[in-house]
C-alpha positions in Angstrom: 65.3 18.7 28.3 68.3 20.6 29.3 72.0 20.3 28.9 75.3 21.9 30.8 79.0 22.0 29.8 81.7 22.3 32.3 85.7 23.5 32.0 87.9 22.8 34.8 91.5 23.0 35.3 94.1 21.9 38.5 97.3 23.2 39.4 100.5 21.5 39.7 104.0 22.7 39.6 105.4 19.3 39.2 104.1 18.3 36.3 100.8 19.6 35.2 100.6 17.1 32.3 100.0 14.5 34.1 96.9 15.1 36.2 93.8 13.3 35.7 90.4 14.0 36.9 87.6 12.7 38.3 83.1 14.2 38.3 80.1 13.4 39.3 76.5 15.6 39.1 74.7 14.8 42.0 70.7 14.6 40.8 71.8 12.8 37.7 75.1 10.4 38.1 75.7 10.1 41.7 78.8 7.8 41.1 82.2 9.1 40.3 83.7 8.8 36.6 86.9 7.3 35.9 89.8 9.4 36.2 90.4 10.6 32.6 92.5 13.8 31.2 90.1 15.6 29.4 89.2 18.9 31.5 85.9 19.3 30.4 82.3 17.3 30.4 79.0 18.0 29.2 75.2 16.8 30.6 73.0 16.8 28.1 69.3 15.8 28.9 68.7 17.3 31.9 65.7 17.5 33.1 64.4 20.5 35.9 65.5 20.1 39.5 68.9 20.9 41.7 72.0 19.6 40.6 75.8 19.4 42.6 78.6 19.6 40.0 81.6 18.0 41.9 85.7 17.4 40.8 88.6 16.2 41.9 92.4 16.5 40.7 94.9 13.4 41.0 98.7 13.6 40.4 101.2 10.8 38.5 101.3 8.6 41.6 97.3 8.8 42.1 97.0 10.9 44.9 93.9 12.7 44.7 94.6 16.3 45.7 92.8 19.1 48.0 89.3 19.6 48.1 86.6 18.6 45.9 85.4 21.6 43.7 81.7 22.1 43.2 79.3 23.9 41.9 75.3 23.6 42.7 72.9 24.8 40.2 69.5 24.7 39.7 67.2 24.2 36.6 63.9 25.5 36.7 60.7 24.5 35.1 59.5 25.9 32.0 56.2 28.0 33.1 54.3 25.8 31.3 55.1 22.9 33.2 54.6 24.8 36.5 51.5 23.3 38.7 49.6 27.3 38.8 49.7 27.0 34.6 48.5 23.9 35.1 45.5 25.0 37.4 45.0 28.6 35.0 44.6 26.1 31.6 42.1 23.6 33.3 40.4 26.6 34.4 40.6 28.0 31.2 39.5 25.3 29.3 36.5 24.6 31.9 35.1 28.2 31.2 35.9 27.4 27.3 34.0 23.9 27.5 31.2 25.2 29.7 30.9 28.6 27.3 30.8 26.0 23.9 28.1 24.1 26.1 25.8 27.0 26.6 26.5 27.9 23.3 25.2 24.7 21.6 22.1 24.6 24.4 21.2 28.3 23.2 21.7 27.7 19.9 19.5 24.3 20.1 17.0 26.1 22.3 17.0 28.3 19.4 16.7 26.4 17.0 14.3 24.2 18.2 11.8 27.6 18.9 12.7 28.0 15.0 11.7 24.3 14.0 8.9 24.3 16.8 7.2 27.5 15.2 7.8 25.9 11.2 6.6 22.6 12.9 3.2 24.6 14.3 2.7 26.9 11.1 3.0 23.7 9.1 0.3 21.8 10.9 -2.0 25.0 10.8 -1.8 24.6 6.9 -2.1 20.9 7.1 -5.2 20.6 9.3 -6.8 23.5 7.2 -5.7 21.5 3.9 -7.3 18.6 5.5 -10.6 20.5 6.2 -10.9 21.5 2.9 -10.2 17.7 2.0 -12.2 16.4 4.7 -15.4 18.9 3.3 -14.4 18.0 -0.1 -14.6 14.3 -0.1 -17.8 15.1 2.1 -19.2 17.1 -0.6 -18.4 14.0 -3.1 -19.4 11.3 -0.4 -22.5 13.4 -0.1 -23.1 13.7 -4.3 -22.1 10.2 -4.7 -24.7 9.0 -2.0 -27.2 11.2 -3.8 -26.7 9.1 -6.9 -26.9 6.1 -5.3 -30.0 7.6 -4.2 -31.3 8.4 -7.8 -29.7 5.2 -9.4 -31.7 2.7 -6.7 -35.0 4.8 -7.4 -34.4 4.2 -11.1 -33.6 0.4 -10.5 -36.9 0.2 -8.5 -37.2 -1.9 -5.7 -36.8 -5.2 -5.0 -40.4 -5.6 -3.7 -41.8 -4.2 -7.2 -39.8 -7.3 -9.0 -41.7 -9.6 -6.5 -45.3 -8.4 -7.2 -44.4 -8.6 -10.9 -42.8 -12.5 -10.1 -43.7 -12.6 -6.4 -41.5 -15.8 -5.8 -38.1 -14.0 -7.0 -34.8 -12.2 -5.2 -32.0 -9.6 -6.0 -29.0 -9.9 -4.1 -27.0 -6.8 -5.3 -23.8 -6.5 -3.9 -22.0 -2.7 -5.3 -18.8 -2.7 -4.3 -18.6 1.2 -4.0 -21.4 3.5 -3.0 -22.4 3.6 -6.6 -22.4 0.9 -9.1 -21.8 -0.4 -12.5 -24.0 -4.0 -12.6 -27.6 -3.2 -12.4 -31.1 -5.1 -13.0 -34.1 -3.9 -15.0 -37.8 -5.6 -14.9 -40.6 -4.9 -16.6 -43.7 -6.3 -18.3 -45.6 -5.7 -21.3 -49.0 -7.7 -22.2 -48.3 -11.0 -20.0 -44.5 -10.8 -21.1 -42.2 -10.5 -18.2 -38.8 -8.7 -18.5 -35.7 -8.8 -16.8 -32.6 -8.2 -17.0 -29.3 -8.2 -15.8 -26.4 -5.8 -16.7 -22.5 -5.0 -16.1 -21.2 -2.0 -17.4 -17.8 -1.3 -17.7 -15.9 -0.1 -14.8 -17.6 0.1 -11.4 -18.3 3.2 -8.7 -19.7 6.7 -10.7 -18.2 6.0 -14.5 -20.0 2.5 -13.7 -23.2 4.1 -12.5 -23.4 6.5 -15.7 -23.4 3.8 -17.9 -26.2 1.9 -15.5 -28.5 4.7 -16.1 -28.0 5.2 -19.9 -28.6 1.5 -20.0 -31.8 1.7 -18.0 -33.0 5.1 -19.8 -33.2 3.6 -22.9 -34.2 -0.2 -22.4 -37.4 1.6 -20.7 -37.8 3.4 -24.1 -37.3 0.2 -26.2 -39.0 -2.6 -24.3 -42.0 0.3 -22.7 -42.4 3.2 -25.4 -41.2 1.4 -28.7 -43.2 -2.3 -27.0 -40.6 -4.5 -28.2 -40.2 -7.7 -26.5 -37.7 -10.2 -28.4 -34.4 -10.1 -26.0 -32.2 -10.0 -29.3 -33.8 -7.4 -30.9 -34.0 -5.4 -27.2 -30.1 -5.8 -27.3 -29.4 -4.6 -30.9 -31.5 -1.4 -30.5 -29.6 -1.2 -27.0 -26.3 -1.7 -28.7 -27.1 1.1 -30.8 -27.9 3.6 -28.3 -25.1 2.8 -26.7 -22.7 3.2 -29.4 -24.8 6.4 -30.9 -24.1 8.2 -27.5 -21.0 7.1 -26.8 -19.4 8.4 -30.3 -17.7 5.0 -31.0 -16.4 4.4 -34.4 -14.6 0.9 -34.1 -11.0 2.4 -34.6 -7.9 1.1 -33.1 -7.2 2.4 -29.4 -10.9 3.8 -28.6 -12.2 3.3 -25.5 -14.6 0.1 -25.5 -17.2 1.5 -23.1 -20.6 -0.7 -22.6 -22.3 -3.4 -21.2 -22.5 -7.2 -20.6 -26.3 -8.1 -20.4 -28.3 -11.4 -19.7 -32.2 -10.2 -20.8 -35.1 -13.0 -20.7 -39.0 -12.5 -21.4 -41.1 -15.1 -19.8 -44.4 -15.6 -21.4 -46.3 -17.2 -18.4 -49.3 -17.9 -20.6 -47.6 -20.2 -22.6 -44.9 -21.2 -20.7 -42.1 -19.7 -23.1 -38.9 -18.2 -21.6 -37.0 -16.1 -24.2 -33.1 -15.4 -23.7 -30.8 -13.4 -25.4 -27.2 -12.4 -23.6 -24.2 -10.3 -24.4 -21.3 -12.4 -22.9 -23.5 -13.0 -19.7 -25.5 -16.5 -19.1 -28.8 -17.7 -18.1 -29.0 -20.5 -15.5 -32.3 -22.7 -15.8 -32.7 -24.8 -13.1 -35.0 -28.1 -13.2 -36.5 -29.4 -10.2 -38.4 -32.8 -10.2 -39.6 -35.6 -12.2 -41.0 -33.6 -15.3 -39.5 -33.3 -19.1 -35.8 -32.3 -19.9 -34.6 -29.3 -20.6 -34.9 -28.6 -24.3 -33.1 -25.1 -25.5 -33.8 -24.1 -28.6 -35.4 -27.2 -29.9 -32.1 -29.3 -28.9 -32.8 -31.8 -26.2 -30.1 -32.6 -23.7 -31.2 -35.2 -20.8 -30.1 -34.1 -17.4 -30.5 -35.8 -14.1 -32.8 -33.9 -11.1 -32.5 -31.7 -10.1 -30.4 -30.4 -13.4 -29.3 -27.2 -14.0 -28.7 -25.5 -17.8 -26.3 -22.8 -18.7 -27.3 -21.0 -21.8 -24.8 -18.3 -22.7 -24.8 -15.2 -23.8 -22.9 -14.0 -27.6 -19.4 -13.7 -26.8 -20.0 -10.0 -27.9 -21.0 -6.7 -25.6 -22.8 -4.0 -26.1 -20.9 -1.7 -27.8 -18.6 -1.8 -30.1 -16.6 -5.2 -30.6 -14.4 -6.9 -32.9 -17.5 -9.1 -34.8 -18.8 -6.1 -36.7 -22.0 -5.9 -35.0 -23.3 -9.6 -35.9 -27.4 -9.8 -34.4 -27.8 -10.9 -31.2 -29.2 -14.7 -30.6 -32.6 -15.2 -29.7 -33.1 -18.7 -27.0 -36.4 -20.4 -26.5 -36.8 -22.5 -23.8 -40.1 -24.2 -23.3 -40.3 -24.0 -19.2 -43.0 -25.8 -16.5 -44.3 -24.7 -13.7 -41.2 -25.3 -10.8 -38.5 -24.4 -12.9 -35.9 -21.5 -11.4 -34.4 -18.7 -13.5 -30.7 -17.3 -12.6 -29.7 -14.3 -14.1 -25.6 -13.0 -12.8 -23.3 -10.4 -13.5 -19.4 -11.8 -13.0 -18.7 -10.2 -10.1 -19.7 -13.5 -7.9 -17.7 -16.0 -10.0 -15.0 -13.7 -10.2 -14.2 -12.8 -5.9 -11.0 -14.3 -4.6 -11.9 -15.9 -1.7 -11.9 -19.6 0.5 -8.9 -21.0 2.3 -6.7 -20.1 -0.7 -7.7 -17.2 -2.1 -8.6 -18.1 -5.6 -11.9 -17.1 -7.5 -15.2 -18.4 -6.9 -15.3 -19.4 -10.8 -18.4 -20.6 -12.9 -18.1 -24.4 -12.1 -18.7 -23.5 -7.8 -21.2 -21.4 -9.0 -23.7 -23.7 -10.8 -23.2 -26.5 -8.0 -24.7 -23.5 -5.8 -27.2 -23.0 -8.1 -28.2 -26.3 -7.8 -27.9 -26.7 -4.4 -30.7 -23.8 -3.9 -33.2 -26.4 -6.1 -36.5 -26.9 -4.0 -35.9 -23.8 -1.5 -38.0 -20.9 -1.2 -36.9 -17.4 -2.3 -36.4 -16.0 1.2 -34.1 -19.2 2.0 -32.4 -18.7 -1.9 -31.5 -15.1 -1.4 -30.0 -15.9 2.6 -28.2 -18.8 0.7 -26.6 -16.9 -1.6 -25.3 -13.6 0.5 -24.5 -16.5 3.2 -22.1 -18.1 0.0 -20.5 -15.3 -0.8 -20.0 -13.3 2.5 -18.5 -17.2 3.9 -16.1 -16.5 0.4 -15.0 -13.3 0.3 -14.3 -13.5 3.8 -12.1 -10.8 4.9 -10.9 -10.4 1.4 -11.7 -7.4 -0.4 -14.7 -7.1 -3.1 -13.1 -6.8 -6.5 -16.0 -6.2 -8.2 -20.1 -5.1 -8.6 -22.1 -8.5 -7.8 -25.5 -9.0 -8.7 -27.7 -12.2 -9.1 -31.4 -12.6 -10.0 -33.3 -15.5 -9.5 -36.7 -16.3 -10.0 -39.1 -19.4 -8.9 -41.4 -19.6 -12.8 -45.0 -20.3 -10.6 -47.7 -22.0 -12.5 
């Protein structure tokens, strides 16, 4: 904004005193002013354009005299305001805006080469990392496979059990390649052995512990001929803790193995039990005696099913200082069905809400298998646990024996 200051003056020979004026600035007041005395005005706030700067004298008796004065000026805009600068700065500022543009896009371009090449470099180590992995874990799929390999041929299979006890069935469920529950048969002048172990932990630390337990109950019960399950069991227990270095002391490792071992004496109809936490399932099918463990009768209906459990002791080391195992006798007759288990079945989550299997489901399937074959037993069995488990996953080793005692 602009302003302008104007002086004028009239001459009178009368009286000069008295004259009074009156202005205008065409472009900005187009009216006259009152007549007033001062000679002088000033426009302040102008803005650019072409102005007319006219006056006019009066005398005492109001006559307005000669000609109106003027004076035409002109204020010009500021170059910034002009319409070229105008043009020059949006050109400028295109070419700036269009240079920072290409800037960025090189710079992006550039880095994204940069990132791209990191990106690529980075996947070169990673798919090389993940060969080595992939051979790796192929190498240790391959070892581990081997020693499933090794630890089934030590097991022996199923078919030798059933020309030892031809009307029998393993169903042996590992839940990794390798696996920590295994079964052991055998027999030694008409007595027939089995058993059926868990060692702690499942997959390879499992499997190490199935072989020591097989290595040496083929030298107790084969080389050394002993057949009473308890006594089997304390000389086992002893191995055990004699090669694992236990002591008993606070905060060692309680490494070794839940067992359920029975001899059958077919000649005289005598099953022999002896268990370290694991159970023995006798199953009675038909109008014949009651069950009678250890001398102590218990009257069941048919078909009737008795649990004799195992010492609530592993082993290994535990916390009853090595108390002897306990021998059962069981007089049997011809019909009756052995179960041997790990806890791996009663233990799967499972069924429409996900809980485990437990030991009570497990004897009424037990039961519910009294008068089939063996074929139709062991389809029975898988069948219960697969229809379980469903698409759960296995928690656990699972093994279960059973065997039909023939006449």
């Amino acid at each position: 904004m602009y302003g302008i200051h104007f002086e004028y003056r009239s001459v009178s020979i009368t009286c000069p005193d008295l004259l009074k004026y009156r202005y205008r600035l065409i472009g900005a007041i187009p009216e006259w002013s009152k007549p007033v005395d001062e000679r002088f005005v000033s426009f302040p706030g102008l803005s650019p354009g072409a102005y007319r700067f006219e006056v006019q004298a009066c005398d005492a008796s109001g006559q307005w005299l000669g000609a109106v004065a003027s004076v035409v000026f002109t204020i010009r805009r500021p170059f910034w305001q002009t319409p070229w600068f105008t043009m020059v700065a949006l050109l400028v500022l295109s070419v700036f805006v269009m240079g920072f543009f290409k800037y960025r896009e090189r710079k992006l371009k550039s880095e994204k080469l940069i990132l791209e090449a990191k990106v690529k470099k980075r996947t070169v180590e990673l798919m090389a990392t993940a060969a080595q992995l992939e051979m790796k874990n192929r190498d240790i799929t391959d070892s581990i496979n081997y020693a499933r390999r090794i630890q089934m041929a030590i097991m022996r299979p199923e078919k030798e059990l059933q020309s030892m006890v031809p009307l029998s069935f393993i169903f042996y469920r590992p839940k990794d390649i390798v696996s920590g529950d295994f079964y052991w048969f055998s027999e030694r002048k008409g007595i027939r052995m089995v058993a059926a172990a868990d060692c702690t932990g499942h997959g390879v630390p499992g499997a190490f512990m199935s072989m020591i337990g097989i290595s040496y109950l083929n030298e107790i019960i084969n080389e050394r001929k002993v057949t009473n399950p308890a006594q089997v069991l304390e000389q086992l227990r002893s191995y055990v803790i004699s090669v694992l270095q236990q002591t008993g002391r606070e905060g060692e490792t309680k490494d070794g193995m839940d067992v359920a071992l029975m001899a059958w004496d077919q000649k005289n109809n005598i099953l022999r039990f002896a268990g370290a936490f694991n159970s023995l399932y006798l199953c009675r099918f038909g109008n014949v005696e009651p069950l009678v463990p250890n001398g102590e009768e218990e009257i069941l209906h048919h078909p009737a099913l008795l649990e004799i459990k195992g010492d609530k002791m592993p082993v290994g080391t535990s916390m009853r200082d090595q108390q002897p195992f306990t021998n059962h006798t069981i007089k049997v007759v011809p019909g009756d069905s052995v179960y041997l288990a790990t806890d791996g079945f009663i233990d799967q989550f499972g069924g429409p809400h996900e809980k485990k299997f437990m030991a009570r489901r497990f004897r009424e399937m037990l039961l519910d298998l009294a008068g089939k074959t063996a074929d139709v037993k062991a389809q029975r069995v898988a069948a219960s646990f697969d229809e379980w488990k469903g698409n759960l996953l296995q928690i656990d080793d699972v093994l279960v024996i059973g065997i039909d005692l023939e006449p």
